[in-house]
C-alpha positions as CSV (number, residue, x, y, z in Angstrom):
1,X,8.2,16.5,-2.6
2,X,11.8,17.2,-3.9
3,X,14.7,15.6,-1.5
4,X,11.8,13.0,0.3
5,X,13.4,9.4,-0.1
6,X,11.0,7.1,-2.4
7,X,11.6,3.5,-2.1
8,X,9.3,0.4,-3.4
9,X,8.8,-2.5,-1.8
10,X,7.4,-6.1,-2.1
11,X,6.7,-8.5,0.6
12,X,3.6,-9.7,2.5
13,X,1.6,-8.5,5.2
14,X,3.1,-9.6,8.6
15,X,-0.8,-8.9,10.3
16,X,-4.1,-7.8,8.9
17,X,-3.7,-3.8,8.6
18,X,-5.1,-2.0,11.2
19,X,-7.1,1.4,10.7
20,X,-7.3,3.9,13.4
21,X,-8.2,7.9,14.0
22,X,-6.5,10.8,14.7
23,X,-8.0,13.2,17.4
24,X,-9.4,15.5,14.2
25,X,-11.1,12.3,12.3
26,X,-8.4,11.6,10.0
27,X,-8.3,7.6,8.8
28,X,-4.1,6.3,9.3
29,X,-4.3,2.1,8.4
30,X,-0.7,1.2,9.9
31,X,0.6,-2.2,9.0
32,X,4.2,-4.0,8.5
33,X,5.7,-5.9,5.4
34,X,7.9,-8.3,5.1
35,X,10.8,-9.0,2.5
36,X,13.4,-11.2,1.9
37,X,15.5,-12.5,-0.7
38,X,15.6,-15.7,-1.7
39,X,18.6,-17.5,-4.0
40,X,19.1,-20.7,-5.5
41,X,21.9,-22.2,-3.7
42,X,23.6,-25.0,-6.6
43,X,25.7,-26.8,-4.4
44,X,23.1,-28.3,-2.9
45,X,20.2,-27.6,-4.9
46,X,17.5,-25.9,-2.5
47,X,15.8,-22.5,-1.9
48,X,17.7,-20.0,0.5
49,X,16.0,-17.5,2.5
50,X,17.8,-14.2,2.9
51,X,18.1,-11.7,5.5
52,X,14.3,-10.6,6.5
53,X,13.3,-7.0,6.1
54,X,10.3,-6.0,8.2
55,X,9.2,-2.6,7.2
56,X,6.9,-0.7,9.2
57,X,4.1,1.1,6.8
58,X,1.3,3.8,7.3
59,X,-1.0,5.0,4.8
60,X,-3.8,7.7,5.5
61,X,-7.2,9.3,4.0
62,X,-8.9,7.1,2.0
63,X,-5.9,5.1,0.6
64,X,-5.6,3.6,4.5
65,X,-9.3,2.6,4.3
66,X,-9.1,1.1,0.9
67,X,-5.8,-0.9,2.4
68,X,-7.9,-2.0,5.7
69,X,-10.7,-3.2,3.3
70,X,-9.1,-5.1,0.7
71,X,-5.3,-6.3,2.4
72,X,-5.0,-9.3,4.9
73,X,-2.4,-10.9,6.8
74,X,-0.4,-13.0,4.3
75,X,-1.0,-11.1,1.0
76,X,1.5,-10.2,-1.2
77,X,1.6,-6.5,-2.0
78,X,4.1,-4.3,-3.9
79,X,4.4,-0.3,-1.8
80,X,5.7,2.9,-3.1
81,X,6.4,5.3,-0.9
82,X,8.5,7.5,1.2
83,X,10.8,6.3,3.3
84,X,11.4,8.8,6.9
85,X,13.6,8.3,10.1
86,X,11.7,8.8,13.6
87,X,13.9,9.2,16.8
88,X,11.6,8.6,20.1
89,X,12.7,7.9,23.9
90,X,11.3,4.9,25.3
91,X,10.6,4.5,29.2
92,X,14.0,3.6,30.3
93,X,15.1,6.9,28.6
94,X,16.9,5.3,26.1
95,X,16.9,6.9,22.5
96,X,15.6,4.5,19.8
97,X,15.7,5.5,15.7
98,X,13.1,3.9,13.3
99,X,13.0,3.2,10.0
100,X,9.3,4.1,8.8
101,X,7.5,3.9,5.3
102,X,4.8,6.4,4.3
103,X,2.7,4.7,1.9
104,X,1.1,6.2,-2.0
105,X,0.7,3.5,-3.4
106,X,0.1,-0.3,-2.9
107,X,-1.5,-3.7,-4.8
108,X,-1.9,-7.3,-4.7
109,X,1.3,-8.9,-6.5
110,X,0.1,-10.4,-8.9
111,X,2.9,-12.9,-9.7
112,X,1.7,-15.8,-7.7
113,X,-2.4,-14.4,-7.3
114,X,-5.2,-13.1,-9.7
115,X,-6.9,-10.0,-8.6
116,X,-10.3,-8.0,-9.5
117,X,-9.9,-4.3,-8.5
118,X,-13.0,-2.8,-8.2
119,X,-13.0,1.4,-8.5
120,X,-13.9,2.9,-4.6
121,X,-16.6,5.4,-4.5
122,X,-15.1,8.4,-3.5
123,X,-16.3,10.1,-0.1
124,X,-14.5,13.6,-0.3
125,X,-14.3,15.9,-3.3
126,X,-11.4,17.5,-2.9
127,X,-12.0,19.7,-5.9
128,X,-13.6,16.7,-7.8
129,X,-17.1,15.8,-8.6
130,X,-18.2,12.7,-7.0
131,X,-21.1,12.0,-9.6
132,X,-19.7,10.3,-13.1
133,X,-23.2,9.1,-13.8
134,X,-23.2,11.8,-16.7
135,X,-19.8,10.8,-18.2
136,X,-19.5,8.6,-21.2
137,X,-16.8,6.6,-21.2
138,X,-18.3,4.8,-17.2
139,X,-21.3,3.2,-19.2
140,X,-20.5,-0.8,-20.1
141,X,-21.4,0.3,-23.3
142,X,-20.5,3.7,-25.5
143,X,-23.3,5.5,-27.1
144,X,-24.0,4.3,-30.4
145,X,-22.0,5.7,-33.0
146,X,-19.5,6.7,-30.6
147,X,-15.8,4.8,-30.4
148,X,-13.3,4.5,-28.5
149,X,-10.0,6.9,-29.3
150,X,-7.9,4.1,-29.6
């Protein structure tokens, strides 16, 4: 949506994600990442940690599922999403403000990991057929005397 704050993200996993309902049976996996910087400090030749970001993340539908499945505590990922501010009261009646990340997008970094995605089967249809069995270009192999595009 136009004026929505998008920000990416890479860290790791802080806890394994956890997935949970809404009252009307919608999925919501809600999980935190963690970020720092780190810098190369000459002067005395070691690694320096930076200032820890720890941002809180949900992701819904299928997406949350997919994240609840296949992300665990420790993994690196990279997010896109958008970022929203959330003002609540807590029980003392004092007003807290929060920071909160709306997930579209998220993987395994692949910078210090290897990774095999393999492609979900899709539950809803949202205007989309479910069944590819009929489609070309899904078989391991393409009909004979039939290539590629490219």
């Amino acid at each position: 949506m136009s004026g929505e704050t998008t920000i990416t993200i890479i860290g790791n996993l802080t806890d394994d994600p956890k997935l949970n309902y809404t009252k009307s049976g919608v999925g919501v996996a809600g999980f935190t990442i963690a970020s720092s910087s780190r810098t190369y400090d000459k002067s005395v030749e070691q690694w320096k940690d930076g200032e820890v970001l720890f941002m809180r993340c949900s992701a819904w539908r299928e997406l949350g599922d997919h994240i609840a499945e296949s992300l665990t505590r420790g993994t690196r990922v990279i997010a896109s999403g958008r970022l929203s501010q959330r003002t609540y009261e807590t029980s003392d009646g004092d007003r807290r403000t929060v920071m909160e990340m709306t997930v579209d997008e998220i993987g395994p970094s692949l910078r210090f990991a290897t990774a095999k995605p393999q492609k979900a089967t899709r539950t809803g249809n949202n205007g989309h057929r479910n069944d590819f069995s009929d489609d070309p270009w899904t078989s391991a192999a393409p009909p004979a005397g039939d290539r590629p595009p490219f």
